[in-house]
Each structure stands twice: as C-alpha cells, then as structure tokens.
C-alpha positions as CSV (number, residue, x, y, z in Angstrom):
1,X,-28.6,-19.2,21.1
2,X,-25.1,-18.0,22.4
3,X,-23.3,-19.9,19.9
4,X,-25.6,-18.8,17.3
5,X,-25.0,-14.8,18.4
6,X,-21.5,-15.5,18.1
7,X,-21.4,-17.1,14.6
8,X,-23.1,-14.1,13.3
9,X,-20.8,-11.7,14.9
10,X,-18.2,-13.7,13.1
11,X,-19.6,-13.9,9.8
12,X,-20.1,-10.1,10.1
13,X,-16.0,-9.4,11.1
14,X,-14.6,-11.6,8.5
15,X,-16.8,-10.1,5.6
16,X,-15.2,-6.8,7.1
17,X,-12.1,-8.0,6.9
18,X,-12.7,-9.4,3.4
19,X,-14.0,-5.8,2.6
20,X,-17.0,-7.4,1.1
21,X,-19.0,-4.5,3.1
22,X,-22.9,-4.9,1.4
23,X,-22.6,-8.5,2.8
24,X,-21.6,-7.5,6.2
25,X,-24.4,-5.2,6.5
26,X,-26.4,-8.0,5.7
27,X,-25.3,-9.9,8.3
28,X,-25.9,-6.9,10.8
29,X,-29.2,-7.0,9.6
30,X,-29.8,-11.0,10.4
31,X,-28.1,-9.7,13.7
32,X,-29.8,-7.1,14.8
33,X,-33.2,-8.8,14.0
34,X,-33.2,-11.4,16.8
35,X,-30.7,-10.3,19.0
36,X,-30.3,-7.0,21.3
37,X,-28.4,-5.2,22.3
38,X,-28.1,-4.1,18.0
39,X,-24.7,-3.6,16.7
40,X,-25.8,-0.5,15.1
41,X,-22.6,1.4,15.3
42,X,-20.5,-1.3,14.2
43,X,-23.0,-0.3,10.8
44,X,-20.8,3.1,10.3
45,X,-17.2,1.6,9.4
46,X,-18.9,-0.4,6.4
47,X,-21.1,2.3,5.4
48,X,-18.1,4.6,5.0
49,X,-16.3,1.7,3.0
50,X,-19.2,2.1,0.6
51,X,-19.3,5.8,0.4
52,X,-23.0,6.0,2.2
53,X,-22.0,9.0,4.1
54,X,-25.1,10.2,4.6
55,X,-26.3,6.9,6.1
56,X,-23.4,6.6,8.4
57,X,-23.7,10.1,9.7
58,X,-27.0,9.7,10.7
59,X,-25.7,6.7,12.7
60,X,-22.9,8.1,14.4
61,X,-24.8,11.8,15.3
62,X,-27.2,9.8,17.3
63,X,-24.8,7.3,19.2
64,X,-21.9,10.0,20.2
65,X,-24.1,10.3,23.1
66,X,-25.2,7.1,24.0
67,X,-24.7,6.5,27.6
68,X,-22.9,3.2,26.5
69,X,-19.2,3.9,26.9
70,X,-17.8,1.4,24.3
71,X,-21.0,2.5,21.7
72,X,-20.0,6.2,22.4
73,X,-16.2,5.2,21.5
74,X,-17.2,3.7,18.4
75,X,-19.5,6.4,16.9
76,X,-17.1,9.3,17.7
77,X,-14.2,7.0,16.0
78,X,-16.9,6.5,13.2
79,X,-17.5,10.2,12.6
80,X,-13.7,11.3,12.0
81,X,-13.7,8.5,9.6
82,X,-16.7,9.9,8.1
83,X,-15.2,13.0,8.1
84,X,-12.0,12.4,6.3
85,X,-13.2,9.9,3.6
86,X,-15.7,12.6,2.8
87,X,-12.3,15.3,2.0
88,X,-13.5,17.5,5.1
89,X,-10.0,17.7,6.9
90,X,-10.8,19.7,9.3
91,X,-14.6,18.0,10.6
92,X,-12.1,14.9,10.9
93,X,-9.9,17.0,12.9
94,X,-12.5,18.5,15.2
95,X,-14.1,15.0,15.9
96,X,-10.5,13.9,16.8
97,X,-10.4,16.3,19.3
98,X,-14.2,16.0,20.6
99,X,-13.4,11.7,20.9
100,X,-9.9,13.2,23.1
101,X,-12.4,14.7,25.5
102,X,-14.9,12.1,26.0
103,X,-12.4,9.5,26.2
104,X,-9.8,11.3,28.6
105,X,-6.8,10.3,26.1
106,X,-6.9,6.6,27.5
107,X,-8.3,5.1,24.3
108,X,-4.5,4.4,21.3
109,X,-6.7,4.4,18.6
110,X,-8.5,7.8,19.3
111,X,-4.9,9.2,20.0
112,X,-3.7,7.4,16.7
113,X,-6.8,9.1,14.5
114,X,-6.5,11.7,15.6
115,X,-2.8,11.9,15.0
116,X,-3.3,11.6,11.4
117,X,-6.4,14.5,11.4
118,X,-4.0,16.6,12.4
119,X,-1.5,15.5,9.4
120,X,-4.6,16.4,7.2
121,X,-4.5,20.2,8.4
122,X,-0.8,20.1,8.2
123,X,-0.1,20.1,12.1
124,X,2.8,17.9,11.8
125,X,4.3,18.9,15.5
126,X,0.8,17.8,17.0
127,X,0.6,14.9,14.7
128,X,3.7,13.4,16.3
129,X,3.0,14.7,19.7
130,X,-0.5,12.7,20.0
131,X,1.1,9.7,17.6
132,X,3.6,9.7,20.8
133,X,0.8,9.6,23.6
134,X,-1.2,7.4,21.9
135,X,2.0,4.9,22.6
136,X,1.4,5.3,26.3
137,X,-2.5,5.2,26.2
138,X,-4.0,2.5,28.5
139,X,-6.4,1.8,26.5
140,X,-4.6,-0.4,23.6
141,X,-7.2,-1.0,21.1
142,X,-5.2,0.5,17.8
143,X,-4.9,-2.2,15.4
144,X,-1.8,-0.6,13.8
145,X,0.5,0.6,16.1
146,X,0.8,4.3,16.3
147,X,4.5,4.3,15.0
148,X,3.7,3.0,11.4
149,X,2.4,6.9,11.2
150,X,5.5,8.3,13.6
151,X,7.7,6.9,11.1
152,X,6.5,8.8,7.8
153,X,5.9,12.2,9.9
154,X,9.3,12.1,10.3
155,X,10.6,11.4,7.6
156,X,8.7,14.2,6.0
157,X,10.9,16.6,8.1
158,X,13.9,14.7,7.2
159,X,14.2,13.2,10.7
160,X,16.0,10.1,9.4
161,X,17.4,8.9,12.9
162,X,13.9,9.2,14.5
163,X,12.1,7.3,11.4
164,X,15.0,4.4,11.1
165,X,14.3,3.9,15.0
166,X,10.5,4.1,15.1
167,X,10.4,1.7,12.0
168,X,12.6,-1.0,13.9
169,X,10.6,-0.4,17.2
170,X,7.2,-0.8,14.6
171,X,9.1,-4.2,13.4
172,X,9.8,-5.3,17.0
173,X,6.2,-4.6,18.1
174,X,4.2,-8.2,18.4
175,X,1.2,-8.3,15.8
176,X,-1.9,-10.3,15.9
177,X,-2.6,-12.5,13.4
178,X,-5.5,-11.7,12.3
179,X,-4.0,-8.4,11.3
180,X,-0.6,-9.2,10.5
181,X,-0.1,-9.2,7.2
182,X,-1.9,-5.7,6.5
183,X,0.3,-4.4,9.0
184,X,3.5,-6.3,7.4
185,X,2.3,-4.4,4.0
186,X,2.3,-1.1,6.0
187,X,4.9,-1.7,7.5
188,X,7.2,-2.4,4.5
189,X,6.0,0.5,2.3
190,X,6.9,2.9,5.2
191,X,10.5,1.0,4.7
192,X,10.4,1.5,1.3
193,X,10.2,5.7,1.8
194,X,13.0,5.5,4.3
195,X,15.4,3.6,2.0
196,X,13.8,5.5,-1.0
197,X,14.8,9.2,1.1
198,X,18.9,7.4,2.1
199,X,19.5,7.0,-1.3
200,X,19.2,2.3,-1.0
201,X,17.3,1.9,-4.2
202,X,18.5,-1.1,-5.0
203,X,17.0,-2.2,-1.6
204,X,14.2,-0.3,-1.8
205,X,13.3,-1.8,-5.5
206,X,13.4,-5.4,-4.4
207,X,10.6,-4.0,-1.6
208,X,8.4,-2.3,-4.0
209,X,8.1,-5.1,-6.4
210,X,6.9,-7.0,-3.4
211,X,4.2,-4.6,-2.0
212,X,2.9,-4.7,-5.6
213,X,2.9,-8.4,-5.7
214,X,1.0,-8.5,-2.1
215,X,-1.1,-5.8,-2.0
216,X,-2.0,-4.2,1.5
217,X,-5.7,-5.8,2.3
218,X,-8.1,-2.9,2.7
219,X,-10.0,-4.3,5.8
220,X,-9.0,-2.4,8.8
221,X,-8.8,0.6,6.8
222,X,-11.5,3.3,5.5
223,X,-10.1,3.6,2.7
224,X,-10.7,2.4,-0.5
225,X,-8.7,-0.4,-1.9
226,X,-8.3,1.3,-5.5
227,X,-6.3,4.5,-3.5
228,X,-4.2,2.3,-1.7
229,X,-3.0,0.4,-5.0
230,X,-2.6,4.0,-6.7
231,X,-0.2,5.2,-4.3
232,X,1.4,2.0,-3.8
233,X,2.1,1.6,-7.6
234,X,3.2,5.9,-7.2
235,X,5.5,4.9,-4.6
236,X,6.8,2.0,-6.9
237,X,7.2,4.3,-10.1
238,X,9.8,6.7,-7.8
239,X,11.9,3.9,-6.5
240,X,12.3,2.2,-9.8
241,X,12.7,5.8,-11.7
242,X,15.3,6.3,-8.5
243,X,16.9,3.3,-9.4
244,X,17.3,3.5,-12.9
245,X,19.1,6.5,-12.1
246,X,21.5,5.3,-10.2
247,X,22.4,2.7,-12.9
248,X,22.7,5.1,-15.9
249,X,25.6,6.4,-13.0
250,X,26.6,3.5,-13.5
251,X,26.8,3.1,-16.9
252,X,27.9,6.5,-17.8
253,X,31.6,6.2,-16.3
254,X,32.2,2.2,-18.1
255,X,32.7,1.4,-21.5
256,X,30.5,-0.2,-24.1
257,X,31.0,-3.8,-23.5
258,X,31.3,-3.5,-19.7
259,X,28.4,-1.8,-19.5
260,X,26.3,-4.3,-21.3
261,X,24.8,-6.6,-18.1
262,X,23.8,-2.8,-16.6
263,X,22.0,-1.7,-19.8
264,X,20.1,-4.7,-19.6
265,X,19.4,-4.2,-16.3
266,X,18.2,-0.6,-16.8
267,X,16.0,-2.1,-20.1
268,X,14.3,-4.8,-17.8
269,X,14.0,-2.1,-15.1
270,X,12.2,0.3,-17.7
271,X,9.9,-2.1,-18.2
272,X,8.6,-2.5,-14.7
273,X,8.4,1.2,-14.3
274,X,6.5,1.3,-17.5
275,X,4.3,-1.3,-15.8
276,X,3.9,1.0,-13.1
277,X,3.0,3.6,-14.6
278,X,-0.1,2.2,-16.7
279,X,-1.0,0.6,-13.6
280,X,-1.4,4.2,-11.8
281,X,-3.0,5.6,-14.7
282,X,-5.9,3.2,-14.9
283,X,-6.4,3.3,-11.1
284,X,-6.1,7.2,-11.3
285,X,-9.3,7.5,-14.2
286,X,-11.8,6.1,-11.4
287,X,-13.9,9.3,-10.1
288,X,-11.5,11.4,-7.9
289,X,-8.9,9.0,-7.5
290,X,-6.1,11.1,-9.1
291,X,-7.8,14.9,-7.1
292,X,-7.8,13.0,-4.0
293,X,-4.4,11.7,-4.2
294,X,-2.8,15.4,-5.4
295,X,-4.5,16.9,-2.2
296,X,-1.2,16.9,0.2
297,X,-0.9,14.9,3.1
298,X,-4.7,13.5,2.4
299,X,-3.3,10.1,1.6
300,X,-0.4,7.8,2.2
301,X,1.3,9.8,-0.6
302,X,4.0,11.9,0.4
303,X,4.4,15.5,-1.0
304,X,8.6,14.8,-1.4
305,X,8.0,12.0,-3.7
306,X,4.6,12.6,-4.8
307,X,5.9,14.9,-7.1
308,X,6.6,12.5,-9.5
309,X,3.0,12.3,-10.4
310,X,3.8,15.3,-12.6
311,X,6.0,12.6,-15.1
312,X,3.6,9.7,-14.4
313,X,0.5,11.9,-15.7
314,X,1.8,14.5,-17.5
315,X,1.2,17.9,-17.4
316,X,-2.0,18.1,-18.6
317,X,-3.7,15.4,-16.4
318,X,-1.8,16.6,-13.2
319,X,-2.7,20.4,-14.1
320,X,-6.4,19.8,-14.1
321,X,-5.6,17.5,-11.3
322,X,-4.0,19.9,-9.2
323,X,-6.7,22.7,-9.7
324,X,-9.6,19.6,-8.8
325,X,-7.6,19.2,-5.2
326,X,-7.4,23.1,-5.0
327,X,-11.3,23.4,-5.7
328,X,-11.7,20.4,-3.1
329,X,-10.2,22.6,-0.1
330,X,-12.5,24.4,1.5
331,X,-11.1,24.8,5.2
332,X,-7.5,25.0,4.7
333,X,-7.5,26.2,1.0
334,X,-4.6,28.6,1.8
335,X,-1.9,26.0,3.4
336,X,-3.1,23.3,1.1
337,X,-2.3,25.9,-2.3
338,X,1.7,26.2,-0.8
339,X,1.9,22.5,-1.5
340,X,0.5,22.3,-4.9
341,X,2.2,25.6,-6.0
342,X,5.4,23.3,-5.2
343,X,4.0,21.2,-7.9
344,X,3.2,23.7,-10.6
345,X,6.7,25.2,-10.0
346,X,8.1,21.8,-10.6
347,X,5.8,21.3,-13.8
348,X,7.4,24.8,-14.9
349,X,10.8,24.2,-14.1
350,X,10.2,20.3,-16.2
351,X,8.7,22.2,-19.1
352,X,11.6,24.7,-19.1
353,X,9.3,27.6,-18.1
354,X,12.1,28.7,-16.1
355,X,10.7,32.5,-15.1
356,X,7.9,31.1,-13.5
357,X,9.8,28.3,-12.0
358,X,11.8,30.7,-10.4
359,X,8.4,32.8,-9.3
360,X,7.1,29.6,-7.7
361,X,9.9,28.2,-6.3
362,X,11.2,31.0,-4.6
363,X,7.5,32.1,-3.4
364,X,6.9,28.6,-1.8
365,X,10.3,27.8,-0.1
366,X,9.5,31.3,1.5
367,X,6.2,29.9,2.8
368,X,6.2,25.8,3.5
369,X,6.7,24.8,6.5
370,X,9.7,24.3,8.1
371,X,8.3,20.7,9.5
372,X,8.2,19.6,5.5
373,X,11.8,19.6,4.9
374,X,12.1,17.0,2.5
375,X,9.6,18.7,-0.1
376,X,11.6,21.8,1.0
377,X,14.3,20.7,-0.1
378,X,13.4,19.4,-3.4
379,X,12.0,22.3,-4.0
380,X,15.4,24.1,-3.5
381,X,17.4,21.4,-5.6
382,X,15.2,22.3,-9.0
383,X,15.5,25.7,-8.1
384,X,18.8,26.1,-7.5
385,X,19.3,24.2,-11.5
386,X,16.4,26.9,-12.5
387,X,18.8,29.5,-11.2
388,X,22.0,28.0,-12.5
389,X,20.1,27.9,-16.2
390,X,18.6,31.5,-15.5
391,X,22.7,33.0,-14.7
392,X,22.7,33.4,-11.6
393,X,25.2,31.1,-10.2
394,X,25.8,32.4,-7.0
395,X,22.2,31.8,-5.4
396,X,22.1,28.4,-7.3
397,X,25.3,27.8,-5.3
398,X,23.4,29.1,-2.0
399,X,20.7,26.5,-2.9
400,X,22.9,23.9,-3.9
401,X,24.7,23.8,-0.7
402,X,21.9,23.5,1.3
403,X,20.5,20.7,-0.9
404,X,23.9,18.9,-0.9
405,X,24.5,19.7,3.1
406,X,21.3,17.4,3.9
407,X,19.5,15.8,1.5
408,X,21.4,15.0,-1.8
409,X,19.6,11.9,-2.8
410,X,17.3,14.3,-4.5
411,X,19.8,15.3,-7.2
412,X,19.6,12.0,-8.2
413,X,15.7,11.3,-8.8
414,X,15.4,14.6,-10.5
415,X,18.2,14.3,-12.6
416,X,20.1,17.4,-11.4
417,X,23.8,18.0,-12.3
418,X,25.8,19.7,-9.7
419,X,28.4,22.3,-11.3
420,X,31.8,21.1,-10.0
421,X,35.3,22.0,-10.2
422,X,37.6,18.7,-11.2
423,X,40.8,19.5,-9.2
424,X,44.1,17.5,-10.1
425,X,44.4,14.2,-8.4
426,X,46.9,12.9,-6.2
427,X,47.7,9.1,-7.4
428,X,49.0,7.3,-10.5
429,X,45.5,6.5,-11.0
430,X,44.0,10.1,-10.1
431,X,44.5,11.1,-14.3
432,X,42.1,8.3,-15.3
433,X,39.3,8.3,-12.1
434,X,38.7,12.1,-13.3
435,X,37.9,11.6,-16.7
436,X,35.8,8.9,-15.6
437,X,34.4,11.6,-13.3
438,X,33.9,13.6,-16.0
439,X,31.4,11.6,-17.6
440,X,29.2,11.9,-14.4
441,X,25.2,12.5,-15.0
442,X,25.6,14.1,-11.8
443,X,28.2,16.6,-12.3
444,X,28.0,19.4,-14.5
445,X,32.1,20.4,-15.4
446,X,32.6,24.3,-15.0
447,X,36.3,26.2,-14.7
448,X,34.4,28.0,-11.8
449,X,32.5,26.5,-8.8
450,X,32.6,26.4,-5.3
451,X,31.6,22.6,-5.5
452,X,35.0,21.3,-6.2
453,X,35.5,17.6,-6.0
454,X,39.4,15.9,-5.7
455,X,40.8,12.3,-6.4
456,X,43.6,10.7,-4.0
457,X,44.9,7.1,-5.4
458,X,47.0,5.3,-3.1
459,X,47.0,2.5,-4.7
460,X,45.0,0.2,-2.1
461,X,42.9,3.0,-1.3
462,X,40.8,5.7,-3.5
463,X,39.2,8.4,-1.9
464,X,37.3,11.0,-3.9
465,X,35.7,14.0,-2.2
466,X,33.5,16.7,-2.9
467,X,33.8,20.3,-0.9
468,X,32.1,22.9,-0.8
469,X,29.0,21.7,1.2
470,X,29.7,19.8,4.7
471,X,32.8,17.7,3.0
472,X,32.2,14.3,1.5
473,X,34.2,11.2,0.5
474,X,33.2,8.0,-1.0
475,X,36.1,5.8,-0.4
476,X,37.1,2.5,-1.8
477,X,39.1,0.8,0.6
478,X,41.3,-2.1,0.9
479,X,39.0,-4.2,2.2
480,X,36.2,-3.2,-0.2
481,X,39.1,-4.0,-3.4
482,X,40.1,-7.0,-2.5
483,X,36.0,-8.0,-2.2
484,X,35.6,-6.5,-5.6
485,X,35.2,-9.8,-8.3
486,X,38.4,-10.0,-10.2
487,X,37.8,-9.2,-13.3
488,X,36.1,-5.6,-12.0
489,X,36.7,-1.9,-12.9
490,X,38.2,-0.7,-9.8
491,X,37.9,3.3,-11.1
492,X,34.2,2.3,-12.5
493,X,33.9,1.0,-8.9
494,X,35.2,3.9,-6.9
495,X,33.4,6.5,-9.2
496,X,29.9,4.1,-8.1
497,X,30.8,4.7,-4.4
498,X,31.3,8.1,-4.8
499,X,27.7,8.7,-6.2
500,X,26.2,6.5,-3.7
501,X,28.3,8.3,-0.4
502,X,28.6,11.2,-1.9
503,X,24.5,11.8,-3.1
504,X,23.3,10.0,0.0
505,X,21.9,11.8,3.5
506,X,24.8,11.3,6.7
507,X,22.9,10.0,9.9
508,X,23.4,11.2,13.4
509,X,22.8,7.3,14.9
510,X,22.7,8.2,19.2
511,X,21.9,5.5,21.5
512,X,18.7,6.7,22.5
513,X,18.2,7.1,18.8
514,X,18.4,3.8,17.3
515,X,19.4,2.1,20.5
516,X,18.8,-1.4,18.8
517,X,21.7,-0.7,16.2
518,X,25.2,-1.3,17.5
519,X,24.3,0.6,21.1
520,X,27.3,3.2,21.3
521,X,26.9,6.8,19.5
522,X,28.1,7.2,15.8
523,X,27.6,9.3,13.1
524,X,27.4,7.0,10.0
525,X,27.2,7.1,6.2
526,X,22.8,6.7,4.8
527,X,24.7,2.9,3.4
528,X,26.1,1.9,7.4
529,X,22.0,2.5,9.0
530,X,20.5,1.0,6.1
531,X,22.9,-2.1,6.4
532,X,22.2,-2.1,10.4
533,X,18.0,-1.8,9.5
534,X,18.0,-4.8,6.7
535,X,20.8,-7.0,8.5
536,X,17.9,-7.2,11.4
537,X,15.0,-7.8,8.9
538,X,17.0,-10.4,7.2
539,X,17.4,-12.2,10.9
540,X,13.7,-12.0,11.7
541,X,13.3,-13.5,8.5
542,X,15.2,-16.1,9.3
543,X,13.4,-16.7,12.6
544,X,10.7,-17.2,10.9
C-alpha cells in the first residue's frame, strides 16, 4: 500500500501545481479515506485558491494547535494566506507574527510571508528586515527565494544598487525544477520594473512581450491566476507606453524620411500596447479584479507605475475603482487613502484640474512615506508641471530639481517637458545640435530657467549637458561615432544619448553592492549597470 499512498500524494501535488484545485481536493478525499495520518491541512492552500474561506478557516483554527510540529507550520502558514486573499491586511500580518513565535524564526517561508504582510500595512523597513532573515533561516522550505520580494521593496524606495544586486543574487540562486519556470516568470517581471525605473525600455520591452507570451503558472501561489495576468499585462502597458516615448524622442529631432523605420516602429509598438490594454480591461471586469489591484501594495502592482491604470481605465473606471479599494480598507484606511489620493491628484493634474492637482499633490508628498520614493517622486514631477502651468515657476523649479537630481526617467513616461535654457554651443556643429534640441518632447524652451542645458562639438566628440540639478552629460564619443552605421545622423544620435543619460537614474555600484559586476567601486551611468545585469543573463543563457 506504500506505493499506493504515494501515488495519491502525487496525484494531489501535481493537480496543485496545475491549479486544478476541486480535483485536488478530490484526491485528498480518496486520501484521507484509507489512509491516516489525513492530510487535512494540506486542504487549506486549495481551499483559498477557490475562495472557500470559510471552509479553510475552520481548517486552519483547529490545526494551529496541533501538537504536530510540521501540521502546526502548515495551518499558521495557511491562515495568513487566508487572511490576505480575503483583503484583511492586517489578520495576515498578525498571523505572520503569531507563525514567528511558534516557529522561533527558523522556518524561510514564514519569514518570507510574513515579509510581504508587512508590505500589506505599508511596513516597508520591517518588510526588508524579515525578507533579510528569512535568507539566513535554517529552515529552507521557501519555494521562491526571499530576494524575488527584496528586490521590488527596494526598488520602491529607489534603492537601485540594492535591487540590481538582490536580482543577480535571485538569478544566481539554484532553482528546483519543479518550480523553476514560475520562479524564472517572477523572476523576469521583477527585471522588467528595474529596467523599466533606469530608463532600458527597449530592454525592458523585449521582456514584457515575453512574460505575456509565458505567463507565470499560478501553482505555488494563492493567488488567482486572472490577478496575476492583470498586472502582468499593467506592467506591460507602462514599458511599451515608456517606450514609445522614448522613440517619439527619437523621432522628434530627425526629419521626415529618416524618421520613417522609427514611425513604424512606434505604429507597430501602438499596437501591442493597444493589445495590452484590452487585455487588462477584460481581466479587470471579473468581480474585484480592478478594486483589488488599485488597493496599494496588495498586489504585485507597484504604486510608481501603477499609476498608469488611470490611462488604461480611464477616469471614470479607475474613480469608482479607487473609491471600491478605499471602501475595502478597514484596518489601515488612513495610510492606504495617502496612496490613492496620489492617484486622484494624478487623474486631476491629467484632466487639467490643475487647483486640485496642486491640493493633492502637495497634501500627499507631505504625507507618503519617505520608504516610497519612487511614487514620491512621481508625484513631485506632475506637480512640479501643475505648478509651472499654475505660474509659479520657482517651486516647480524646486520640484523639478529634485525629480531630475534622482529619478528623471519619470519625465519621460508622463510626458513632462522640463523648462530649459538653450545656451550657445561651443563647436562648428553646436548651431545645428541646438535646434535639434529644440525640437525636444522633453524640453520646454524658456529665456528664463535655472535648467540650462549647453552643446560642446569637438568634432570626434559631442557632449551636451544639462545644469541646474546634479550636472549631466550625454556624450557621444569617438568610439561610440565611429560604431555608428555610416549612413547615420550623428546630431539625431547625440540628441538620442542625451535623453537616454541625461533622463535616466546615476547608480552608486560599491563592491559590497553589486559585488558580481566588475568588483572595484564606481559610480556609473542607469545604461553601464543595466549593460553589466543583461551581459550576465545573456551568458547564463548561453550556458544553457
């Protein structure tokens, strides 16, 4: 009969793993009715998969004190799943902390789950602190490791040195099999935010277009596989909408004919974003899909991009939306209504509702927390252009600066121009790289600015700078001319690097840091890190 026990517990894991959940309760049931002891608490994860929370509750209250160590584990794992894909952040949180005690620490995934409760109530110091010890637990039972949720923690504060490193220790970290290409799904989208946030979309797009072709498989996760798919296609909507950004740079500063292979580019790129987009808005019609989502930090969806669900939806959807997820709060109603005034400001500031943008915006960068500082930041960059547009140039300067000093990518995906200064050129070339310059989606021309930006041509070399903010050059070298095909637009090209360089986050890279980059301390260019982090992929690609 040993075989026979074992063939069932088999059946039972790979209809989990399948997510085909009212089958694998089935197979509990054939189970449990000739064998002991019952696998009744293995009943809970499939039970929450199928939104029985009732059922699984019942379940899991019982076995939390079972005198049966691994049983007790389960059910107190079990009830902050529960908890959480019920919406009740804070019961998830407070089982977290209950399974901590029992368990002495020693147990990664409790560590882990408990990590990401604490993300739900917006403790994003604790979240990283037990992401961190759940690393060193003995007990190493997580079946993702901890640093796929290290990695977007981060990056919400804008700790792009700590995320780039924690992402290549995630890729270094052996998977099992089973497993492994869930966890290569994970951990590519969490790749895709990092090079989305530096300012690589044309890196990041290529990634995108393959997490929507593969779609994470919902297994070894509680929730549902209809979420996942929403944010995943959300995700997708900001990199392309990030990319065709960059090429209407592109084609803005080049003429009609050259521009042709990029306006077909952009056209084809439409498309897919358009694709998208109707893709998110059927997934987002199921029954709380689009509430659930909105709620910040309650699903894979982060706040600093998941903003763009205001031009995906509309106003209208994501209005009612946003006052669903406000309704839905019931223990941390207060810090969850900072992150979805940041969304109505933005829905003001798109609709031109500038006095209120201003109220919101100014009202909730004086109250989110410091540990967001990407959403902070966006925040300040469509302020600082509701300011600009309300007169007041001198604290949209203040703004500006701050937004330009860290995070300037933003600009770009929101479709902000920064007022500028031209200054005269240095260069027989200078004359014609300004006009060029001129015809910049990012720059707004003004005879007075403290944002001035300067052209030196030396022939083999073009540098152009902005000042004002921590100064800035993108520079065309030698090296990078003589690469250029031969029939290119060397100014079109030098005007290209400077929006890249120029609208992209600098990296402190330290040793300790990102230790597996070059091993010496740098401070590099968003384009060098990026480089260093897909030159490795591409190697363990080729491994394979």
């Amino acid at each position: 009969a040993a075989w026979h026990r074992r063939l069932l517990q088999q059946e039972a894991s790979v209809l989990g793993y399948m997510d085909r959940r009212d089958e694998q309760i089935a197979a509990y049931d054939r189970y449990d009715a000739r064998y002991d002891p019952d696998l009744t608490v293995l009943r809970i994860w499939p039970l929450v998969k199928l939104a029985r929370f009732d059922e699984a509750r019942e379940i899991g209250n019982k076995l939390v004190h079972s005198d049966n160590a691994y049983v007790r584990q389960r059910a107190l794992n079990g009830m902050m799943a529960i908890e959480e894909e019920a919406g009740n952040r804070m019961a998830s949180y407070e089982w977290g902390q209950k399974a901590m005690a029992a368990t002495a620490n020693e147990s990664c995934v409790i560590n882990t789950n408990t990590a990401l409760g604490a993300r739900r109530v917006f403790k994003f110091a604790e979240a990283i602190a037990l992401d961190q010890q759940a690393l060193k637990a003995p007990d190493k039972d997580c079946p993702t490791p901890p640093y796929a949720q290290l990695a977007p923690v981060y990056l919400v504060g804008g700790r792009f040195q700590e995320c780039l490193s924690t992402l290549q220790a995630l890729r270094a970290t052996p998977l099992p099999a089973d497993i492994r290409p869930h966890n290569q799904m994970v951990i590519k989208a969490r790749l895709v935010e990092l090079l989305l946030a530096l300012g690589a979309f044309e890196e990041a797009e290529s990634r995108a277009r393959e997490i929507l072709a593969a779609p994470d498989r919902m297994g070894y996760e509680s929730g549902s596989k209809e979420l996942k798919e929403l944010g995943n296609n959300l995700l997708a909507w900001s990199v392309f909408d990030s990319r065709l950004a960059q090429l209407e740079e592109r084609i803005a500063v080049r003429g009609l004919l050259d521009g042709v292979p990029l306006r077909f580019e952009a056209e084809q790129l439409a498309i897919t974003r358009a694709e998208a987009r109707r893709e998110a808005l059927r997934l987002a019609l199921a029954d709380q899909a689009l509430s659930r989502t909105v709620r910040p930090y309650f699903s894979d969806l982060m706040p600093w991009y998941g903003a763009d669900m205001i031009r995906v939806f509309g106003h209208g959807m994501m209005g009612k939306a946003i006052d669903e997820a406000e309704a839905a709060e019931r223990d941390v109603r207060k810090e969850a209504a900072l992150f979805l005034d940041a969304y109505r400001g933005e829905a003001a500031w798109l609709d031109d509702d500038l006095t209120e943008a201003r109220r919101l915006g100014e009202r909730t960068l004086a109250a989110l927390p410091e540990e967001t500082k990407l959403l902070r930041l966006r925040v300040e960059a469509w302020l600082a252009d509701t300011l600009r547009r309300l007169g007041d140039a001198a604290a949209a300067e203040r703004h500006f600066a701050a937004v330009m000093d860290f995070y300037p990518t933003v600009l770009r995906g929101l479709r902000i121009r920064l007022p500028v200064r031209l200054a005269g050129g240095v260069g027989p070339r200078s004359a014609a790289i300004t006009d060029r310059l001129a015809d910049s989606p990012r720059l707004l021309l003004q005879s007075q600015s403290r944002f001035v930006v300067d052209v030196r041509d030396e022939g083999k070399r073009i540098e152009i700078c902005l000042q004002g903010a921590k100064r800035s050059c993108g520079v065309l070298d030698e090296e990078a001319i003589e690469a250029l095909p031969e029939d290119a637009d060397v100014i079109a090209s030098a005007v290209d690097h400077f929006h890249d360089e120029v609208f992209a986050p600098r990296i402190e890279l330290t040793q300790s840091d990102i230790n597996s980059l070059d091993g010496r301390a740098v401070r590099q260019d968003a384009r060098g890190a990026v480089d260093a982090l897909l030159g490795r992929e591409k190697k363990e690609q080729e491994k394979k």
